[in-house]
C-alpha positions in Angstrom: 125.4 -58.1 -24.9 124.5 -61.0 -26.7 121.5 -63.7 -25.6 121.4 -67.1 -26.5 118.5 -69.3 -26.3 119.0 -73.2 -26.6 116.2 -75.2 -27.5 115.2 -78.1 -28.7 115.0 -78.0 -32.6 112.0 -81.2 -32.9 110.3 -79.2 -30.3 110.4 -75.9 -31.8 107.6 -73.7 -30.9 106.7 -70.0 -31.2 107.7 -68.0 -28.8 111.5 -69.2 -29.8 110.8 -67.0 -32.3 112.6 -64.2 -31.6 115.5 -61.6 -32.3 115.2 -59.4 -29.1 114.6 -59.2 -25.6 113.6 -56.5 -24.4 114.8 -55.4 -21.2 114.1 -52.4 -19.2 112.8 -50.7 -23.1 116.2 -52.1 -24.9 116.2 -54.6 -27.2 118.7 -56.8 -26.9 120.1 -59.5 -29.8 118.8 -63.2 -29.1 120.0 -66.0 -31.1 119.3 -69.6 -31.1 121.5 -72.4 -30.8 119.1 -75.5 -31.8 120.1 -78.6 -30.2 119.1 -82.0 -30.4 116.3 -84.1 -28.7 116.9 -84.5 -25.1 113.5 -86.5 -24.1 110.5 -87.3 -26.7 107.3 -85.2 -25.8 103.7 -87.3 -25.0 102.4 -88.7 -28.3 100.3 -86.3 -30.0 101.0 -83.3 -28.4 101.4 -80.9 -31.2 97.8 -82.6 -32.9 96.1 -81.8 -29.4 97.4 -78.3 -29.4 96.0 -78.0 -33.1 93.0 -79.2 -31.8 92.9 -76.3 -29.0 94.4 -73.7 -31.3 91.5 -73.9 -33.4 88.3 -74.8 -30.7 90.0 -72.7 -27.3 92.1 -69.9 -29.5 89.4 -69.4 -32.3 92.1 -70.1 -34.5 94.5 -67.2 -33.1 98.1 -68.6 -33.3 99.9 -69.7 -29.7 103.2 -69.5 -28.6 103.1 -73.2 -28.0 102.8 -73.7 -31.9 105.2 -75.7 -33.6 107.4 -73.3 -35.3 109.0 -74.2 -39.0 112.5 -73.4 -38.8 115.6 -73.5 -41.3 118.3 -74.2 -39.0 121.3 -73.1 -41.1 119.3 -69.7 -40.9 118.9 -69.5 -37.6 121.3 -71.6 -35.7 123.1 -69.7 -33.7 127.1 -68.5 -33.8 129.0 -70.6 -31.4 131.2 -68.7 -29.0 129.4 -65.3 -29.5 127.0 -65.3 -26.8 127.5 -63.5 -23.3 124.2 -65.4 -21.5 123.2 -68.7 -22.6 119.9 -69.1 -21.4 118.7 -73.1 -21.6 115.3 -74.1 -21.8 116.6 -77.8 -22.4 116.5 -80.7 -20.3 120.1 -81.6 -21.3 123.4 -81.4 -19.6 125.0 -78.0 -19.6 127.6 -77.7 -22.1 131.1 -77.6 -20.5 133.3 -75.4 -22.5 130.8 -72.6 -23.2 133.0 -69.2 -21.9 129.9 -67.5 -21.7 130.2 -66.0 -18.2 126.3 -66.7 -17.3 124.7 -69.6 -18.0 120.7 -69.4 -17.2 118.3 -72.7 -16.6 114.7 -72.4 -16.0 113.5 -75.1 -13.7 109.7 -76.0 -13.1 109.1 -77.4 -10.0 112.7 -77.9 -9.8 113.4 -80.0 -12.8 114.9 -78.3 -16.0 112.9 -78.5 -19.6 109.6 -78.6 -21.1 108.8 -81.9 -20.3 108.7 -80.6 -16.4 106.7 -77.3 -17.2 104.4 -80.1 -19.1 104.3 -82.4 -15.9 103.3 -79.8 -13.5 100.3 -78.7 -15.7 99.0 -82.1 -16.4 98.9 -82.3 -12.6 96.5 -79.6 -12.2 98.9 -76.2 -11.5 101.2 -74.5 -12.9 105.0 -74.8 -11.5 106.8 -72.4 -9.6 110.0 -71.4 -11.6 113.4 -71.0 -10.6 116.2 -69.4 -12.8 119.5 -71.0 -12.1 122.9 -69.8 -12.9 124.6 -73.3 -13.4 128.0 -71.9 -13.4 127.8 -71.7 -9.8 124.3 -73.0 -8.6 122.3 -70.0 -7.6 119.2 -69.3 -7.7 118.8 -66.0 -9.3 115.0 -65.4 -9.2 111.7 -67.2 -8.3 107.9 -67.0 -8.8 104.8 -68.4 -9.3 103.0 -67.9 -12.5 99.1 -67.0 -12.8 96.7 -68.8 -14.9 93.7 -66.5 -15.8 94.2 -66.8 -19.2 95.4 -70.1 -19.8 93.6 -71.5 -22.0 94.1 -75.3 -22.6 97.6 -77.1 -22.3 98.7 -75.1 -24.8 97.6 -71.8 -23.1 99.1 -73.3 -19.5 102.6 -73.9 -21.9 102.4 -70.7 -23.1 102.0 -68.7 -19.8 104.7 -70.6 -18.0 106.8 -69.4 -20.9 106.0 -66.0 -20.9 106.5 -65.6 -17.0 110.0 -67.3 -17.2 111.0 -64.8 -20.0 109.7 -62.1 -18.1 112.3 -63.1 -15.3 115.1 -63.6 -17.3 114.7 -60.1 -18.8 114.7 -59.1 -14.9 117.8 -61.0 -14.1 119.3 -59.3 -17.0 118.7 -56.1 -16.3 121.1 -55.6 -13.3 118.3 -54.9 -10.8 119.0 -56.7 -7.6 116.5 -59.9 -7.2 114.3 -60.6 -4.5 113.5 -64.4 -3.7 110.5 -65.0 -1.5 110.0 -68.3 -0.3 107.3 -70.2 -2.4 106.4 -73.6 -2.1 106.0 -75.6 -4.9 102.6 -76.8 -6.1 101.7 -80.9 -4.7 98.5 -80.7 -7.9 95.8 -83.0 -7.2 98.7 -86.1 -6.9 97.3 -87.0 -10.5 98.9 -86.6 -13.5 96.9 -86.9 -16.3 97.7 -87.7 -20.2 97.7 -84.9 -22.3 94.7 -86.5 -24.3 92.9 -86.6 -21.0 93.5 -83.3 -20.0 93.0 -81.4 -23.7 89.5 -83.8 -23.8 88.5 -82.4 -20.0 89.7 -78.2 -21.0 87.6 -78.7 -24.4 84.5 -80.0 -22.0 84.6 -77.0 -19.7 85.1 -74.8 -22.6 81.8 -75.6 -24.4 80.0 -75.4 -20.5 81.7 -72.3 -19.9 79.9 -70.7 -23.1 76.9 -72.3 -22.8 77.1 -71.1 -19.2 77.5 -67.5 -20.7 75.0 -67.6 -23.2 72.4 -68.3 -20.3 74.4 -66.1 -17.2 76.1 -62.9 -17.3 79.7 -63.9 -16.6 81.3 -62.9 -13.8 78.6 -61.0 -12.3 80.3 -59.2 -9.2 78.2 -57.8 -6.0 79.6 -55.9 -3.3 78.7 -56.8 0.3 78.7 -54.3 3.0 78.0 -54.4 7.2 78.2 -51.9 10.4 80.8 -53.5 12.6 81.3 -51.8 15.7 83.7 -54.5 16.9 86.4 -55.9 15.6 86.7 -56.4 11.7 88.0 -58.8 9.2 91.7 -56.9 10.0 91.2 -57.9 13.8 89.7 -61.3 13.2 91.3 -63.0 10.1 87.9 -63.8 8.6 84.7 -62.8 7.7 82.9 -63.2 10.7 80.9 -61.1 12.8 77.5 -59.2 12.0 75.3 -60.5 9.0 77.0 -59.1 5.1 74.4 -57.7 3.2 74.2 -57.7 -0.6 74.3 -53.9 -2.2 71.5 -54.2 -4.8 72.2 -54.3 -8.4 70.0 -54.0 -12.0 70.9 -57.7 -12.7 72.6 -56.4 -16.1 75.3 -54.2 -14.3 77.7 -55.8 -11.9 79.3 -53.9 -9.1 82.6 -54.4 -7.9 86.2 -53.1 -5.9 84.1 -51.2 -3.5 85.9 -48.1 -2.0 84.6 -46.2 0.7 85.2 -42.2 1.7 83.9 -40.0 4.3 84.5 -36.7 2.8 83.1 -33.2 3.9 80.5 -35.4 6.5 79.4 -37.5 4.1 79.8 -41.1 3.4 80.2 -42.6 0.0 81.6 -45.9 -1.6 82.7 -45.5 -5.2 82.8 -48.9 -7.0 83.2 -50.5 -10.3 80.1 -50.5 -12.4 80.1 -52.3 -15.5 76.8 -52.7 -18.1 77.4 -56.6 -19.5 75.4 -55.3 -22.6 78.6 -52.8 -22.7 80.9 -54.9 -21.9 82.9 -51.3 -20.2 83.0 -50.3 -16.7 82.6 -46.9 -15.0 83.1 -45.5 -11.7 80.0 -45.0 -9.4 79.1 -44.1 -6.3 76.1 -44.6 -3.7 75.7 -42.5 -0.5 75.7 -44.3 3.1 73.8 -43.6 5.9 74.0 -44.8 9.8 71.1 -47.4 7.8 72.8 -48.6 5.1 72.2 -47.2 1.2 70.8 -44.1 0.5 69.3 -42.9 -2.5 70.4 -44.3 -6.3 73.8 -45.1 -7.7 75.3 -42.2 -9.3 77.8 -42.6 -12.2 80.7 -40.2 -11.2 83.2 -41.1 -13.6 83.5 -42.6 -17.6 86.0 -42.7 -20.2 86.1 -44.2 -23.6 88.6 -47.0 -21.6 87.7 -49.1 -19.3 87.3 -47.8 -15.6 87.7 -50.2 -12.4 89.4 -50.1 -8.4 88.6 -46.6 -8.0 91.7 -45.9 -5.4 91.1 -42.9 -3.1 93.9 -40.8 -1.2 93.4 -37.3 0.9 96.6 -35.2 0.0 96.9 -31.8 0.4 93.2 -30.9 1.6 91.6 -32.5 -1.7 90.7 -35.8 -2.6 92.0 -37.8 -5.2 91.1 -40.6 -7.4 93.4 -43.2 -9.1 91.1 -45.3 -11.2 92.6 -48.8 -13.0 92.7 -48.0 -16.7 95.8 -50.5 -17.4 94.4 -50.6 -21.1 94.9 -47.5 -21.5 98.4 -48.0 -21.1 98.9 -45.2 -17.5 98.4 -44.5 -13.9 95.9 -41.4 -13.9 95.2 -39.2 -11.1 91.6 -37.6 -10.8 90.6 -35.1 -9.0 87.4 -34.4 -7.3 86.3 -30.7 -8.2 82.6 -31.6 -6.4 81.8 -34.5 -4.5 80.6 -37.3 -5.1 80.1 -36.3 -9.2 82.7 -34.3 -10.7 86.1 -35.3 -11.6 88.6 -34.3 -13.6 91.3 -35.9 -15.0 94.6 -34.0 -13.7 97.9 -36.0 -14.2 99.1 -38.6 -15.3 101.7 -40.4 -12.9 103.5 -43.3 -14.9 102.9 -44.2 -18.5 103.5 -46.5 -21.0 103.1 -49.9 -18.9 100.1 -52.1 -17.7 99.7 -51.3 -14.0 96.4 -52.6 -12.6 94.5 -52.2 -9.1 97.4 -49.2 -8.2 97.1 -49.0 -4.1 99.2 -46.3 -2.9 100.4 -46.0 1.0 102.5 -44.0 3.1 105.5 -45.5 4.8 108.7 -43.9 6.3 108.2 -40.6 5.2 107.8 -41.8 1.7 104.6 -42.1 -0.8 104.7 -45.9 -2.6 102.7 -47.1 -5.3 101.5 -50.8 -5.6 100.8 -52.3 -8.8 99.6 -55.0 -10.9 102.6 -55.0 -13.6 102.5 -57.3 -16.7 104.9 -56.6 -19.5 102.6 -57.3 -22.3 102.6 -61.3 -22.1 101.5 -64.0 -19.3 98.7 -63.5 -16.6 97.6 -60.0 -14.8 97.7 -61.2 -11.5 101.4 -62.2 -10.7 103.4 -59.9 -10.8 104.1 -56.9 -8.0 105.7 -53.4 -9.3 106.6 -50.8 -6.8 107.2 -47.3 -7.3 108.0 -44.6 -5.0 107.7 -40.3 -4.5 108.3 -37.9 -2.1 105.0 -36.6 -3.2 101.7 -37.5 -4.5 102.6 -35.9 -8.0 106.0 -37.2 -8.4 108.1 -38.2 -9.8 107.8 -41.7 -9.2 110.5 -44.0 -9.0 110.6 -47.3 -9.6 111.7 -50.0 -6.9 115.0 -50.9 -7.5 114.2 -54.8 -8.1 111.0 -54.3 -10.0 109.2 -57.1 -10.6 109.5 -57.1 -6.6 107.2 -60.1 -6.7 105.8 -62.8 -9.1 103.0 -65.3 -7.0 100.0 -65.3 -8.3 98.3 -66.0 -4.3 100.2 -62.9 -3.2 100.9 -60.1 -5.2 97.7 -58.5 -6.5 96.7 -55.7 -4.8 93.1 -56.1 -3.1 92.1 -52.8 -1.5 93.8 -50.2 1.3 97.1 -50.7 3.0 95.8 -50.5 6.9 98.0 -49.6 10.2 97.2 -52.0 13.3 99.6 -51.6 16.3 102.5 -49.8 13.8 101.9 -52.5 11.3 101.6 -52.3 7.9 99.6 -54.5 6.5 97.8 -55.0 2.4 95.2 -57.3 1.3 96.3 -59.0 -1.7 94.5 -61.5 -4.2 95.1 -64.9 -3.9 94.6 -66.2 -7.6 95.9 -69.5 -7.1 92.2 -71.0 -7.8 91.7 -68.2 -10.3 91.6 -64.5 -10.9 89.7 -63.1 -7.6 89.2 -66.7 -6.4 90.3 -65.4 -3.0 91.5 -62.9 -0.5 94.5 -63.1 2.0 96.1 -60.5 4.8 99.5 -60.0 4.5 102.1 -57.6 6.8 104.7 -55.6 5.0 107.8 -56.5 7.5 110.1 -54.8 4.9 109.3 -51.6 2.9 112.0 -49.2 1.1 113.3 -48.5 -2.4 115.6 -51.3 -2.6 113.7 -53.3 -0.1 110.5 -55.1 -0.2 109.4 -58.3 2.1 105.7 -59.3 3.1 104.2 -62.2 5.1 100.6 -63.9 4.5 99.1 -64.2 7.9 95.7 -64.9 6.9 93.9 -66.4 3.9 89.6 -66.0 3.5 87.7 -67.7 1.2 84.4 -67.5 0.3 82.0 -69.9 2.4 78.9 -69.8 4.9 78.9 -66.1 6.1 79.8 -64.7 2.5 78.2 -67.3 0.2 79.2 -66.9 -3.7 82.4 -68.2 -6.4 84.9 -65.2 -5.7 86.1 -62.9 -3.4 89.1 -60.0 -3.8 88.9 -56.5 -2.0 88.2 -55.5 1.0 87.8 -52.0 2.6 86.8 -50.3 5.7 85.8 -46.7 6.3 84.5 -46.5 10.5 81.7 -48.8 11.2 81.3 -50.0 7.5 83.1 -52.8 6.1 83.2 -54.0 2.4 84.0 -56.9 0.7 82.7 -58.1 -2.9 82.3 -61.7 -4.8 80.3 -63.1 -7.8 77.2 -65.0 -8.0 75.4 -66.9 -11.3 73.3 -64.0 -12.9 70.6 -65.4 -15.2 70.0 -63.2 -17.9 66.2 -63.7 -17.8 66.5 -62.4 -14.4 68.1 -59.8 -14.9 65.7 -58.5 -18.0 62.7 -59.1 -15.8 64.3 -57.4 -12.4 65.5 -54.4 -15.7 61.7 -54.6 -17.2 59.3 -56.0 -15.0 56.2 -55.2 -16.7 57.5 -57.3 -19.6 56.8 -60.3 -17.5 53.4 -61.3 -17.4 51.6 -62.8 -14.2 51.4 -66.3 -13.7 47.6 -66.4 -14.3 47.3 -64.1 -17.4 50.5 -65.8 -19.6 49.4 -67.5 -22.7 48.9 -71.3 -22.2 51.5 -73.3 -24.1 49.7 -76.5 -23.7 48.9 -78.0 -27.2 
């Protein structure tokens, strides 16, 4: 199989740059077939994405960076390609043979011009693939923009994600299309100049607001409900949350909670800002609340988060998040709460982040964070499935099952109510961990996957804070956790409090 890519030659940028795709671990030929102008781009783009290349990518090169070409090197072989895959905004060619014939539409409009549109009015599009030899749409989703940084970064994602779909379509794996609706903005587009000027502004706040603030600083909150839960009631109401305590320089986060053995213990996220690397710890619970210290349970030289537990077979099991180290690891506990050791490893060889396994139909299934290297970490869902908690896992037969960035994240336990299966998800649509949201699982097999969002919850008056994205329950004690603004004088002073002097006995700096 051959690909080819036709794009615009005045617009050339660099990730057209390219002589592969891979797909499913194969690389497969790409050429390009450089055409000629369809629309002019806003005036000055490729000086304002200089301009962010050097101030928002400290200089790192973007794949929305014009790319120097030599056509009659590049320029593709007419008549050689089996999939034409058109990023242009111009009409389809009518004798191309080749028997697919791919167009990326943003927001339902084909070329960059409409991926550009949708940004400069505050979101990024919803993409649709198209097969204009007979109008269908072959696959759907909904980019994430966590790190998109600038225009150029926005550009950049959008690209990645459609490529990632392409590769899916071409695979041969059946496609799922959920039903997304497509983004209205803020119903103002802005000018490129505008928008690059207002990125560049919240860039310099966002590092002044880190040199003063540990950034994000996560806390978990916790409550006794003896009624009915978040699950029951579709928000956060009920009894008062209360904050877990933290150091001030450690944040705590993707609280999990076990009764094992008669004993209750969440296991959480703990991650020194001076470090920059999270561990797993834990902290006993009692019918009170906390008891005792936070113990570290877990550390490897990667970074640890969304410490996943699962009973199987008598023992209890940990699946920890260590997507950059490149597998899905299973722990297990040879003394509770402390002692863990490291004993398979269940998939390999791919990003999989926040892995939330449940049982369903006489069948084990793995839910994943997947990203293939490019684009954001919270849009795309991968399923696997095993007849047992070793293996071997299987992949879904339409992996990606899901790209929406408000819906595919996993966000803590799958839960049963009424012979329902239900999985809270991340809704990242105002950013990574901006919110939660309750979805049921109507359809569930290994070629088969459907879910419905039922209920969204956002921070607000009962759980005050920026963020929100897991929630757990184990009995009376429900979890949830968000972010607050963490000063790091406070935090020295809460770490060190002698260093702080009382009020009456500081130095006078009165001159």
């Amino acid at each position: 199989m051959i690909i080819e890519f036709r794009c615009e030659r005045e617009h050339a940028r660099r990730w057209m740059r390219r002589e592969t795709l891979s797909i499913d671990g194969r690389d497969i030929p790409v050429q390009i077939a450089w055409t000629t102008t369809a629309e002019s781009r806003p005036a000055g783009l490729d000086a304002l994405f200089e301009l962010e290349r050097v101030v928002l990518h400290k200089g790192k090169p973007s794949g929305a960076d014009r790319l120097k070409i030599i056509p009659e090197r590049t320029q593709a072989r007419a008549g050689t390609a089996d999939v034409i895959v058109d990023f242009t905004g111009g009409a389809r060619d009518r004798g191309c043979s080749a028997p697919l014939y791919l167009r990326p539409l943003f927001n339902g409009t084909a070329g960059e011009n409409a991926a550009l549109a949708a940004i400069l009015s505050g979101e990024l599009p919803v993409i649709d693939i198209v097969n204009e030899v007979d109008g269908a749409v072959l696959d759907r989703g909904h980019p994430s923009g966590e790190i998109a940084a600038g225009l150029s970064g926005a550009l950049e994602t959008v690209m990645a994600r459609t490529l990632t779909m392409v590769a899916a379509i071409l695979s041969g794996r059946p496609r799922i299309l959920p039903q997304l609706a497509r983004p209205a903005g803020d119903g103002t587009r802005r000018r490129p100049i505008g928008y690059v000027a207002r990125g560049l502004a919240a860039s310099i706040a966002k590092e002044i607001y880190r040199l003063c603030c540990y950034a994000p600083h996560w806390h978990i909150g916790w409550r006794f409900n003896d009624g009915a839960g978040v699950w029951q009631t579709g928000d956060l109401s009920g009894p008062r949350w209360n904050v877990l305590g933290d150091p001030g320089n450690h944040f705590y986060a993707d609280p999990f909670p076990i009764t094992w053995r008669g004993r209750t213990f969440v296991f959480f996220e703990d991650l020194d800002h001076r470090v920059g690397k999270g561990i797993i710890s834990a902290i006993e619970f009692g019918d009170a609340g906390p008891v005792g210290d936070v113990v570290p349970v877990l550390e490897e030289p990667w970074h640890l988060s969304y410490p996943f537990l699962i009973e199987d077979d008598g023992e209890l099991w940990m699946i920890p998040e260590s997507s950059v180290n490149g597998d899905v690891a299973l722990y297990k506990c040879v003394r509770f709460p402390d002692k863990w050791e490291r004993h398979a490893t269940l998939l390999s060889g791919l990003e999989l982040a926040d892995v939330t396994i449940t049982r369903h139909n006489g069948l084990n299934y793995l839910f994943g964070a997947w990203r293939d290297g490019t684009g954001g970490y919270s849009d795309s869902l991968a399923i696997y499935y095993a007849d047992h908690l070793l293996g071997p896992w299987l992949p879904h037969a339409s992996n990606p099952v899901l790209i929406d960035r408000a819906s595919a994240r996993p966000a803590g336990n799958f839960v049963t109510i009424n012979e329902r299966l239900w999985r809270p998800v991340q809704n990242c649509a105002d950013g990574y961990g901006a919110a939660l949201a309750l979805a049921e699982v109507v359809e569930l097999s290994p070629t088969t996957f459907r879910q419905i969002v039922r209920h969204s919850l956002k921070p607000g008056p009962v759980w005050p804070g920026r963020k929100l994205h897991t929630l757990n329950r184990c009995g009376r004690l429900e979890l949830i956790d968000g972010s607050r603004v963490q000063p790091k004088i406070l935090a020295f002073t809460r770490q060190f409090p002698s260093a702080v002097l009382p009020a009456r006995t500081r130095p006078s700096t009165a001159c």
